[in-house]
FINU-323697 format. One record per residue (C-alpha): chain; x, y, z; residue number from 1. Coordinates in steps of 0.2 Angstrom, whole numbers, m for minus. Layout:
residues N
 mol     X     Y     Z seq
   A     X     Y     Z NUM
...
end
This chain:
residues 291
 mol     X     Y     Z seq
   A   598   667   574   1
   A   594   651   561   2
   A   591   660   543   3
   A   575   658   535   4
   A   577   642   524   5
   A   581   634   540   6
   A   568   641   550   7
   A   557   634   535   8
   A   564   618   538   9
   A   562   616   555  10
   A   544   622   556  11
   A   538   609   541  12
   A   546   597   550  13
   A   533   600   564  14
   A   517   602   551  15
   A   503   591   555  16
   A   487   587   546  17
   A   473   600   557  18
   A   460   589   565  19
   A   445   595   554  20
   A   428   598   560  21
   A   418   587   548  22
   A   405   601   544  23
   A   417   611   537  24
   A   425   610   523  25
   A   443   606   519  26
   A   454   615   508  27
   A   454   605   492  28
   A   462   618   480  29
   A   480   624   476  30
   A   476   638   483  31
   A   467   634   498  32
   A   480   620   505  33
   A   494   633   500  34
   A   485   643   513  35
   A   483   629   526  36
   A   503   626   525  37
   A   506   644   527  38
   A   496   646   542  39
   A   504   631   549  40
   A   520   638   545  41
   A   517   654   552  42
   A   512   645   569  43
   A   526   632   569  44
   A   538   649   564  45
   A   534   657   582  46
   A   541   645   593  47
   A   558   647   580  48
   A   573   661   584  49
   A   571   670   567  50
   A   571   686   561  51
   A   557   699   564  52
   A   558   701   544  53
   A   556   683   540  54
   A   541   683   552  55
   A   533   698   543  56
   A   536   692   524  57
   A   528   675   531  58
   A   515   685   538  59
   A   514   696   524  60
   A   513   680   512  61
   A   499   672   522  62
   A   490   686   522  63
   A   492   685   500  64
   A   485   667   499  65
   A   471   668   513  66
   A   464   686   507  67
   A   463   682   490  68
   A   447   669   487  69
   A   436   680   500  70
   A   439   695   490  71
   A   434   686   472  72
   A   418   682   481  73
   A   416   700   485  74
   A   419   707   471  75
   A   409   693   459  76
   A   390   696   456  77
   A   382   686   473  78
   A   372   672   470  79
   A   354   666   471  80
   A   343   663   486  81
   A   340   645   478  82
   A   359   642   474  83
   A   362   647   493  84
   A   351   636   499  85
   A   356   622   491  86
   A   374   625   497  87
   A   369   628   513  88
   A   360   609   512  89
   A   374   600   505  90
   A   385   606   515  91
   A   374   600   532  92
   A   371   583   524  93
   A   382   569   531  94
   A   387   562   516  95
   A   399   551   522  96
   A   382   541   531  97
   A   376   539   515  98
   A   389   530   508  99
   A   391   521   522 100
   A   376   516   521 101
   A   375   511   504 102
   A   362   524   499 103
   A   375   530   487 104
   A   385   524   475 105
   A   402   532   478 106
   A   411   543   491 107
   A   403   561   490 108
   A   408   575   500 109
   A   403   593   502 110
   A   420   598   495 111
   A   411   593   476 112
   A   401   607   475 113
   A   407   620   463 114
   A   402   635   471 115
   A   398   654   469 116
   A   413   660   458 117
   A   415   645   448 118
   A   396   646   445 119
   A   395   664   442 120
   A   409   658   427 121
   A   396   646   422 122
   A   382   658   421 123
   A   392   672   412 124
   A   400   658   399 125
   A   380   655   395 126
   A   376   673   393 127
   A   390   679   383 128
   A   390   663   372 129
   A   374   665   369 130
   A   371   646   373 131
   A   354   637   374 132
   A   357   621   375 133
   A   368   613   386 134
   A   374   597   393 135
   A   382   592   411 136
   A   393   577   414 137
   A   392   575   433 138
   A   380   586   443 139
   A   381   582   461 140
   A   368   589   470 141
   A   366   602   457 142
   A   375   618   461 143
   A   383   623   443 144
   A   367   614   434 145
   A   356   628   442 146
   A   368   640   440 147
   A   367   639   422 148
   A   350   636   421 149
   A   346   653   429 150
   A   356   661   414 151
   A   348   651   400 152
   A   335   659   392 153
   A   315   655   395 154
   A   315   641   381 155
   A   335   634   384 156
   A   336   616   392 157
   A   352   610   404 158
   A   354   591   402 159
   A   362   586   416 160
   A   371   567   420 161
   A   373   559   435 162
   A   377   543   441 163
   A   371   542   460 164
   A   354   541   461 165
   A   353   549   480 166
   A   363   565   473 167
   A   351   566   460 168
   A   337   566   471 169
   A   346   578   482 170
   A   347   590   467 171
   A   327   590   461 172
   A   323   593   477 173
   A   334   608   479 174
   A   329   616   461 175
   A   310   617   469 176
   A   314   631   476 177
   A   320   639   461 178
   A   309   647   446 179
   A   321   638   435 180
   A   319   621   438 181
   A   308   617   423 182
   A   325   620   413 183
   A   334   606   420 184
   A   334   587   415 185
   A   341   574   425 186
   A   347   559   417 187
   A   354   544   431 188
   A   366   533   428 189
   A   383   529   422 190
   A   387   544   409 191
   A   396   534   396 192
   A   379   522   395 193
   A   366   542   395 194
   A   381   550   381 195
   A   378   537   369 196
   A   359   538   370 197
   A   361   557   369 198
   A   368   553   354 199
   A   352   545   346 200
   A   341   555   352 201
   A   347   574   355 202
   A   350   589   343 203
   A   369   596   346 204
   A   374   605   363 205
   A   381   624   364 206
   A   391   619   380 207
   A   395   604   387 208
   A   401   606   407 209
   A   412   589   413 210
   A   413   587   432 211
   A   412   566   434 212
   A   425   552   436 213
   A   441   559   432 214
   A   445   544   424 215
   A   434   550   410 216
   A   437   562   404 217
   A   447   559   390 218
   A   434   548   383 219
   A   420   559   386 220
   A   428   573   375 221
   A   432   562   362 222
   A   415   557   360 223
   A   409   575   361 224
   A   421   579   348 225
   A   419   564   336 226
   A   399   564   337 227
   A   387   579   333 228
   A   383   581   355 229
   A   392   595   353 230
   A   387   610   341 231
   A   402   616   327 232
   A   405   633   337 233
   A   400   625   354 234
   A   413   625   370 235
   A   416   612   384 236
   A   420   618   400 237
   A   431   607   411 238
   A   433   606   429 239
   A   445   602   444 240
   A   461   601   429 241
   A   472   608   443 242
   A   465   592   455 243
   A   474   601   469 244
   A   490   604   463 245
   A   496   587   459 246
   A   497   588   439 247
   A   510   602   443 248
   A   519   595   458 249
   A   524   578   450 250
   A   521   558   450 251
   A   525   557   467 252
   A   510   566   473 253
   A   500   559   462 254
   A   483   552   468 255
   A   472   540   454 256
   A   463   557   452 257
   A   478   566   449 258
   A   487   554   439 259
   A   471   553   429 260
   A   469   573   427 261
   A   487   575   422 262
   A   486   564   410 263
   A   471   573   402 264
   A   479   588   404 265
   A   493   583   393 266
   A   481   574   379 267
   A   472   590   379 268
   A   487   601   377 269
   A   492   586   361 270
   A   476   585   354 271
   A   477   594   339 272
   A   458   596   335 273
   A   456   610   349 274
   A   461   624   358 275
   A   459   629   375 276
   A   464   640   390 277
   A   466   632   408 278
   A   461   646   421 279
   A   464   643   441 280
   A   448   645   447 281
   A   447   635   461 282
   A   452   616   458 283
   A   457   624   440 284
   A   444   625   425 285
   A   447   621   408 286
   A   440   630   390 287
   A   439   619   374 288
   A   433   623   360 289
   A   436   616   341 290
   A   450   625   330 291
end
């Protein structure tokens, strides 16, 4: 009988990326690739002599990670029949032909869109701050842009940047089907270039959502927090600032995205002009706000 560490061992040892079927989506959170590596685990661990109590707490532990996203969704207000739709759309799109094909500018996959409990968040941030003016820094095809559209109010206005002019295409014609579309504005091109127009032209934001090049970051909240884009009691939300574990797990595993969401991580845990509050909601979602 091998103990359990060594059970462990042997199984990883035997680990192997699954072959994924390109529709669906791969896990791209902590959390959902701690629940592909138990799985595998639990697989590789029944050809192993160990313990029927190692099997069980393994089983039990998978059974922890794996339950636990389904039941936020169930238990989180469900979405809109537009919002569904235009998941359902950029999920069976074949982004990677697109990019391919030089019909957009960068690598996009369905794995960028932000999703139900994530834009739930959005739409209850909106509500409770009572926000009516808001700007977006990387849209996609326009998931969390029209999820907080639906929860601004008749006369708010979502700003919403993006620099690939295919996605943002993709987007408009998705928000047809919603009654909130006239709430939305799309702006293309690269959001440095669109911010410092903003600056000249728009009155401040109550919420600012950043979701574009991880790279930056740091210099879109500087500008937010050294120009008037961003109202004196407003908020900026910030996504994937777990970037799938990496900050936490070390240099080693850092991709460019990881490296560059570490260090944001760590010049917003420095920066002495604000405060904030990281929750792990999916890829992991950051709250800044001035002190």
């Amino acid at each position: 009988m091998v103990s359990a560490a060594e059970a462990i061992e042997i199984a990883a040892k035997d680990l192997k990326p699954k072959d994924l079927d390109p529709n669906v989506a791969r896990p791209v959170t902590p959390l959902g690739i701690l629940v592909q590596q138990l799985e595998q685990l639990q697989s590789a661990a029944q050809n192993e002599s160990v313990s029927p109590q190692f099997r069980a707490a393994l089983t039990q532990a998978t059974r922890l990670a794996a339950g636990l996203d389904p039941y936020l969704e169930a238990c989180t207000t469900p979405e809109s029949a537009a919002l569904t739709q235009l998941a359902k759309a950029t999920q069976q799109e074949d982004w990677s032909r697109h990019f391919d094909s030089g019909e957009t500018v960068k690598a996009l996959e369905q794995e960028m869109l932000s999703g139900h409990l994530e834009g739930q968040l959005l739409k209850m941030l909106v509500s409770i701050s009572g926000a009516k003016r808001v700007l977006e820094i990387g849209m996609f095809t326009g998931y969390s842009a029209l999820a907080i559209a639906e929860s601004l109010p008749a006369d708010g206005i979502l700003i919403a940047c993006e620099v690939d002019s295919y996605a943002a295409q993709f987007a408009q014609r998705c928000f047809e089907a919603s009654p909130s579309k006239d709430k939305i504005q799309v702006k293309v091109g690269p959001a440095a270039e669109t911010l410092q127009q903003l600056v000249k032209t728009e009155d401040p934001f109550d919420l600012v959502f950043i979701d574009a090049d991880k790279g930056g970051y740091i210099n879109y909240v500087n500008l937010l927090l050294e120009t008037q884009l961003l109202a004196p009691n407003g908020f900026i939300c910030v996504d994937n600032t777990l970037m799938q574990g990496q900050p936490y797990l070390g240099e080693e595993q850092w991709t460019e995205n990881g490296r560059a969401i570490a260090h944001f991580n760590q010049f917003i845990a420095d920066d002495a002009r604000v405060e904030q509050v990281m929750l792990p909601i999916r890829d992991g979602f950051t709250i800044i706000k001035r002190k």
